[in-house]
C-alpha positions in Angstrom: 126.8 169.7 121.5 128.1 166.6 123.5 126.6 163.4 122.7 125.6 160.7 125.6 127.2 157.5 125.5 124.3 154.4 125.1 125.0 153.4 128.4 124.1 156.8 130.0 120.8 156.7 128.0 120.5 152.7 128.4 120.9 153.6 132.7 118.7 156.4 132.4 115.8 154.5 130.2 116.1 151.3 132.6 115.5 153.9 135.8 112.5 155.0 134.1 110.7 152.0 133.7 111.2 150.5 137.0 110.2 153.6 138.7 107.1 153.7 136.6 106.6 149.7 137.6 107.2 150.6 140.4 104.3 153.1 140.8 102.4 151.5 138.5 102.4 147.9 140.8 101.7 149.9 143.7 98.9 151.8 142.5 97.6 148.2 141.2 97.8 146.7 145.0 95.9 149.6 146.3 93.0 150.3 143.8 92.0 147.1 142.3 93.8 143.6 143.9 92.0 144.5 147.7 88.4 143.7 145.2 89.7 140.7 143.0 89.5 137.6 145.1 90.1 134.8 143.1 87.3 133.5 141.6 84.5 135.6 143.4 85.7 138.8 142.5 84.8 141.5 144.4 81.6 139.4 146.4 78.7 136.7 145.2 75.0 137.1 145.5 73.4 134.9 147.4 69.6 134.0 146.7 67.7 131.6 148.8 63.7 130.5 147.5 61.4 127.1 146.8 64.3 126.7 143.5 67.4 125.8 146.0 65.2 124.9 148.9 66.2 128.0 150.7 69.7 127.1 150.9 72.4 128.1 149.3 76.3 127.3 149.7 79.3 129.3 148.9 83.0 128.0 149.3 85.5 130.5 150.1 89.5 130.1 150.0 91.8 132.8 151.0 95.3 133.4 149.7 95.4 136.3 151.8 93.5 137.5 154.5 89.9 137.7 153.2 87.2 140.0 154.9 83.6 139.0 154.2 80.5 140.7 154.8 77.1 139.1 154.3 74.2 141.7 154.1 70.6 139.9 153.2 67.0 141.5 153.3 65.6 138.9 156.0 67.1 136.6 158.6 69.3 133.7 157.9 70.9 130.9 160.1 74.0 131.2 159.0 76.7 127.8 158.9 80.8 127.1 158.7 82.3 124.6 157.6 78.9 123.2 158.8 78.7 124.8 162.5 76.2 126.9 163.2 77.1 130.6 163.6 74.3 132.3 164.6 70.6 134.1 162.9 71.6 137.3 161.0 70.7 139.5 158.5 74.5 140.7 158.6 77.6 139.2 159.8 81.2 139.9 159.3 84.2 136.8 158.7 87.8 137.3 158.1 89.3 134.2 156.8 93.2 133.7 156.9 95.8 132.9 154.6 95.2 129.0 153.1 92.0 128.1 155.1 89.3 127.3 153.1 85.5 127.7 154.3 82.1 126.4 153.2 79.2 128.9 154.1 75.7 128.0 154.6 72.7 129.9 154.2 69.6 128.5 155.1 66.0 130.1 155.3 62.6 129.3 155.3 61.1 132.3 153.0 62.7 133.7 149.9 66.1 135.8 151.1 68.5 137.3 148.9 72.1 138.9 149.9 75.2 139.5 148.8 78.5 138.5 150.6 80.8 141.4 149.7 84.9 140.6 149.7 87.9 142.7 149.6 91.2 140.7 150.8 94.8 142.3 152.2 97.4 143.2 150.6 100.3 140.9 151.2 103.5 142.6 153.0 105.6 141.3 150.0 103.8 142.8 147.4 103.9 146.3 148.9 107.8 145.5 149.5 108.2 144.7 146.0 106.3 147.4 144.0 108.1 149.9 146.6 111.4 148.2 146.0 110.8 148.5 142.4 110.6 152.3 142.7 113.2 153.0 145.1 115.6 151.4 142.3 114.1 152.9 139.7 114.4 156.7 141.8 117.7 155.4 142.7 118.7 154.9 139.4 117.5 158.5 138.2 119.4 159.9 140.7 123.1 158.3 139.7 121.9 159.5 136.5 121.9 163.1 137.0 124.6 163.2 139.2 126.7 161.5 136.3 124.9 164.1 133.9 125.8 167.1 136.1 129.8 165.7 136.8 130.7 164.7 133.1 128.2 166.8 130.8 127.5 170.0 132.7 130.6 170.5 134.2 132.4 173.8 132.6 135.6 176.0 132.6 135.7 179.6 132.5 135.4 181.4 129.4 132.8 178.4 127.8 129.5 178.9 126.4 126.6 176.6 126.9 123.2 176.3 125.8 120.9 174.5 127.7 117.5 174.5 125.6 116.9 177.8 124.4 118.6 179.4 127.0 122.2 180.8 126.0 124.8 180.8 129.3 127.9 182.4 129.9 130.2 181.8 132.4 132.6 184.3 132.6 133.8 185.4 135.7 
């Protein structure tokens, strides 16, 4: 039985674990950073009664593009960065990278809403988690092509086992 050298086993351990970042990073951006937008999550509720004076204000930066969606159970004039947008029981923002906006909800009956929030996935995140992966697949593959050249390579006439499997190759 031929023993691998550390370095094979270092390569092939090293190959692993990035591909499995790799994977792991990208399934990350795709299920759960579009929902975590720094410090709302994945949206706010919004209530509006006699308490606030019908208003209420939510400030909203964007590190990424940021889509918004406000959904409320009775109309609202709706404000940004103090301009009026329009009366809506529904309205849909996208805010860019590094703007920051101030929305204003005003009413003259109770309301109540909820601004829903899912931002993009940067380009250099994607790049990265699939970089990750390419090097760790990469990596696998120089592996078994080393492993098939120095370690399964045999002459005439030897025996090899390969699990349980007993091989001959005569010719």
């Amino acid at each position: 039985m031929k023993k691998f050298p550390l370095r094979f086993i270092m390569l092939l351990i090293l190959s692993f674990s990035l591909s499995f970042s790799g994977l792991a990073y990208l399934l990350y951006l795709n299920a759960v950073f579009p929902e975590l937008v720094p410090f709302h999550g994945g949206g706010e509720r919004a209530t509006l009664n006699s308490a606030n004076n019908y208003t209420s204000q939510i400030p909203w930066e964007a590190y990424s593009r940021l889509h918004l969606t406000l959904q409320t159970n009775d109309t609202v004039k709706l404000y940004s960065n103090g301009d009026y947008i329009c009366d809506c029981t529904s309205y849909d923002f996208i805010i860019e990278p590094g703007d920051y906006v101030l929305i204003l909800l005003k009413s003259s009956s109770p309301v109540s809403g909820r601004f829903t929030a899912w931002q993009e996935i940067p380009l250099e995140k994607q790049l990265l988690g699939l970089s990750l992966l390419l090097v760790g697949l990469a990596g696998i593959g120089i592996s078994t092509i080393i492993l098939k050249k120095k370690y399964w390579t045999h002459k005439k006439g030897d025996i090899s086992t390969v699990g349980r499997v007993q091989i001959s190759l005569c010719a």
